[in-house]
N, C-alpha and C positions, 0 to 999 in steps of 0.2 A: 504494500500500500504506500504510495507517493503521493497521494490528495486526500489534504482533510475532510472528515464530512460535514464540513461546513460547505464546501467549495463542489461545483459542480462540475461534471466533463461537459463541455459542448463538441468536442467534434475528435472522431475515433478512423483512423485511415490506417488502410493496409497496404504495405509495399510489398509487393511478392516476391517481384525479383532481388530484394535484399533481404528478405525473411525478416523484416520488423512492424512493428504498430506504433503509428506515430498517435499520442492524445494531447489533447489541450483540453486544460480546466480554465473554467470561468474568471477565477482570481488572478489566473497567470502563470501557471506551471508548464510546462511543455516538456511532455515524458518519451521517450522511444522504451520499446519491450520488444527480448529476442527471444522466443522460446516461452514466453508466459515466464521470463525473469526479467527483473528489474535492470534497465542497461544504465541510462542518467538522464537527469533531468535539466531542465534550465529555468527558476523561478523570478519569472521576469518581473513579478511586484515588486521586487527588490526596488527595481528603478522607474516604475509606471505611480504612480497617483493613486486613482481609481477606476483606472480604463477597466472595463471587462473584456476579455479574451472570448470573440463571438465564431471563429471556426478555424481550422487549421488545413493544409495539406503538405504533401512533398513535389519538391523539385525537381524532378529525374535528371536532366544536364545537369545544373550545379549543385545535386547531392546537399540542397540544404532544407530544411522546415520554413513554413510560409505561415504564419499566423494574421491571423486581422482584429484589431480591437476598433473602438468608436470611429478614433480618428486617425488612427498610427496602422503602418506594414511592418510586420516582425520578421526578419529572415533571418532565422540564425543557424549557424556550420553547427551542429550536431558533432562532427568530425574532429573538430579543436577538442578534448576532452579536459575534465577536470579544471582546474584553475585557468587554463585558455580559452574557454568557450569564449567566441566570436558572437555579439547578437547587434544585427544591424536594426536602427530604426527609422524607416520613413515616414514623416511627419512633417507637416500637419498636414490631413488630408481633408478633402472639401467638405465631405458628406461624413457621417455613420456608417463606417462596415458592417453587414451583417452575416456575410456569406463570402467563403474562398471555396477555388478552385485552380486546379494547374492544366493548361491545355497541352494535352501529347500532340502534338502536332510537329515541334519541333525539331530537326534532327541535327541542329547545330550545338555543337557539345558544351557552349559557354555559355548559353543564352533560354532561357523560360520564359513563357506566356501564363500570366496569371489572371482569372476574371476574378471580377468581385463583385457585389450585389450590396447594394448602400439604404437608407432609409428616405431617399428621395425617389427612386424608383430607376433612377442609374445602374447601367451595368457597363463598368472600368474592364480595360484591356493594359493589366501592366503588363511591360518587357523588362527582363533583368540579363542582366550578363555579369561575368566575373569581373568584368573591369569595375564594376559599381560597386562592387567590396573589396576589392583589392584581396581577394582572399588568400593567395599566394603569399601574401607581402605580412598575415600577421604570426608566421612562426616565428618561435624563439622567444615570442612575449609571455611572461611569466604572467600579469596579472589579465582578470577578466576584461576582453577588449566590446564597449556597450558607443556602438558611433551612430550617432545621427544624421540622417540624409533627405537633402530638401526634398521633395516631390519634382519637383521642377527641372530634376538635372534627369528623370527619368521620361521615357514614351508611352506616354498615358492615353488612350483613345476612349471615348465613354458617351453613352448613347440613353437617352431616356425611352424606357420601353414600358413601364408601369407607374401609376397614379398611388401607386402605394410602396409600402417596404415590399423591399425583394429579399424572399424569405430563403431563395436557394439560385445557384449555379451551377450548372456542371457542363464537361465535353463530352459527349458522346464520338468517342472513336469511330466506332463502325457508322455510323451516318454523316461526319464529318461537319457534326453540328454543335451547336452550344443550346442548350437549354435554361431555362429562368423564370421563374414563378412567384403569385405575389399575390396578399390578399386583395388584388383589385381585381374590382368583381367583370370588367371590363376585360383588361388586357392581362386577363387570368395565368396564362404561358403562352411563351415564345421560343420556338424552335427553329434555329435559321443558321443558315453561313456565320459565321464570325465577320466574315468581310463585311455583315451589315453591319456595326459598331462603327466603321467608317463611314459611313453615308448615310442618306437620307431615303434610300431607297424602301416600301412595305417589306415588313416583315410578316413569315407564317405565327401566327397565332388564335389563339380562343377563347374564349369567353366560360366563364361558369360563376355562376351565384358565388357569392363571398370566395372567390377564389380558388388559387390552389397553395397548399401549405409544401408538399412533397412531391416529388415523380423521382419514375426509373424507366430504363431502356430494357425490354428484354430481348435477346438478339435473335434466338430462336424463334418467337415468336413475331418479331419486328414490330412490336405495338410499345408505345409509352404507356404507363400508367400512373394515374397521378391521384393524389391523396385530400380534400380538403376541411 
């Protein structure tokens, strides 16, 4: 046990091809487990206020954790162990995160597409690359390295597709879509290219009474199904 029970998990991700579970609790902890054993953690309330830690994912190119609190993007190397852990932070951002996601899409080894889903009804396309943490450059530092990074020095693309919070994100590989959901009872999900975030162009979406809270891809069956 790594989380008090005061503090809640929001968001539980599996990396297969490393054999770990990446989790993020509510207060701020950011734990990896290999084998249903304790690997380490990163207890970002250390240096946060009162942000709540609202979702997490992984990296696959730069092998690092992606957290989202109100206003802040947490990337931190995992990799650096013990008294080196590395946690980047980007701030201050426009909106409220409520929702991460990492797009596999990419096959350039230094660089990640991250969506996120805000409480304006925005859905963000960040890009990160190693050069944006220098991560190469922080061996050999003994003590915890916590660096903050404007918004601004990143490529940020973001698109309002909901009248309400966007309560989820995700990419869907095999359709080569993004998906996003929101109690608006309107522009309930949206499932479309990614390239629509750049433009102005209709997106595929649908309607349903109060919304949609949840959805999943099943591939066998090639239908969405969605929860609200």
């Amino acid at each position: 046990t790594v989380v008090k029970r005061q503090d809640v998990i929001k968001g539980i991700v599996k990396v297969p091809h490393l054999d770990f579970t990446v989790t993020s609790s509510q207060k701020g902890v950011l734990t990896i487990f290999n084998n249903q054993k304790f690997f380490f953690s990163y207890p970002f309330y250390f240096h946060q206020d009162t942000a709540w830690i609202t979702g997490c994912d992984f990296l696959p190119q730069l092998k690092c954790v992606v957290a989202v609190t109100e206003r802040t993007v947490i990337v931190w190397d995992y990799k650096s162990k013990g008294s080196q852990n590395n946690c980047f932070i980007i701030k201050p951002m426009e909106n409220g995160l409520l929702c991460v996601c990492t797009v596999a899409m990419s096959d350039h080894l230094a660089k990640d597409n991250i969506l996120m889903g805000d409480d304006k009804g925005y859905v963000h396309l960040l890009t990160v690359t190693s050069d944006h943490f220098g991560l190469k450059q922080c061996k050999g530092k003994k003590e915890s390295q916590l660096q903050v990074l404007d918004p601004k020095t990143f490529n940020i693309v973001k698109r309002k597709l909901h009248d309400d919070w966007v309560v989820k994100v995700k990419y869907i590989s095999d359709l080569n879509c993004f998906g996003s959901c929101s109690s608006d009872s309107i522009h309930s999900f949206v499932l479309d290219d990614i390239k629509r975030l750049e433009d102005n162009l209709p997106v595929k979406e649908f309607s349903i009474p109060r919304g949609v809270n949840a959805f999943t891809y099943c591939g066998k069956a090639n239908v969405i199904v969605t929860g609200g």
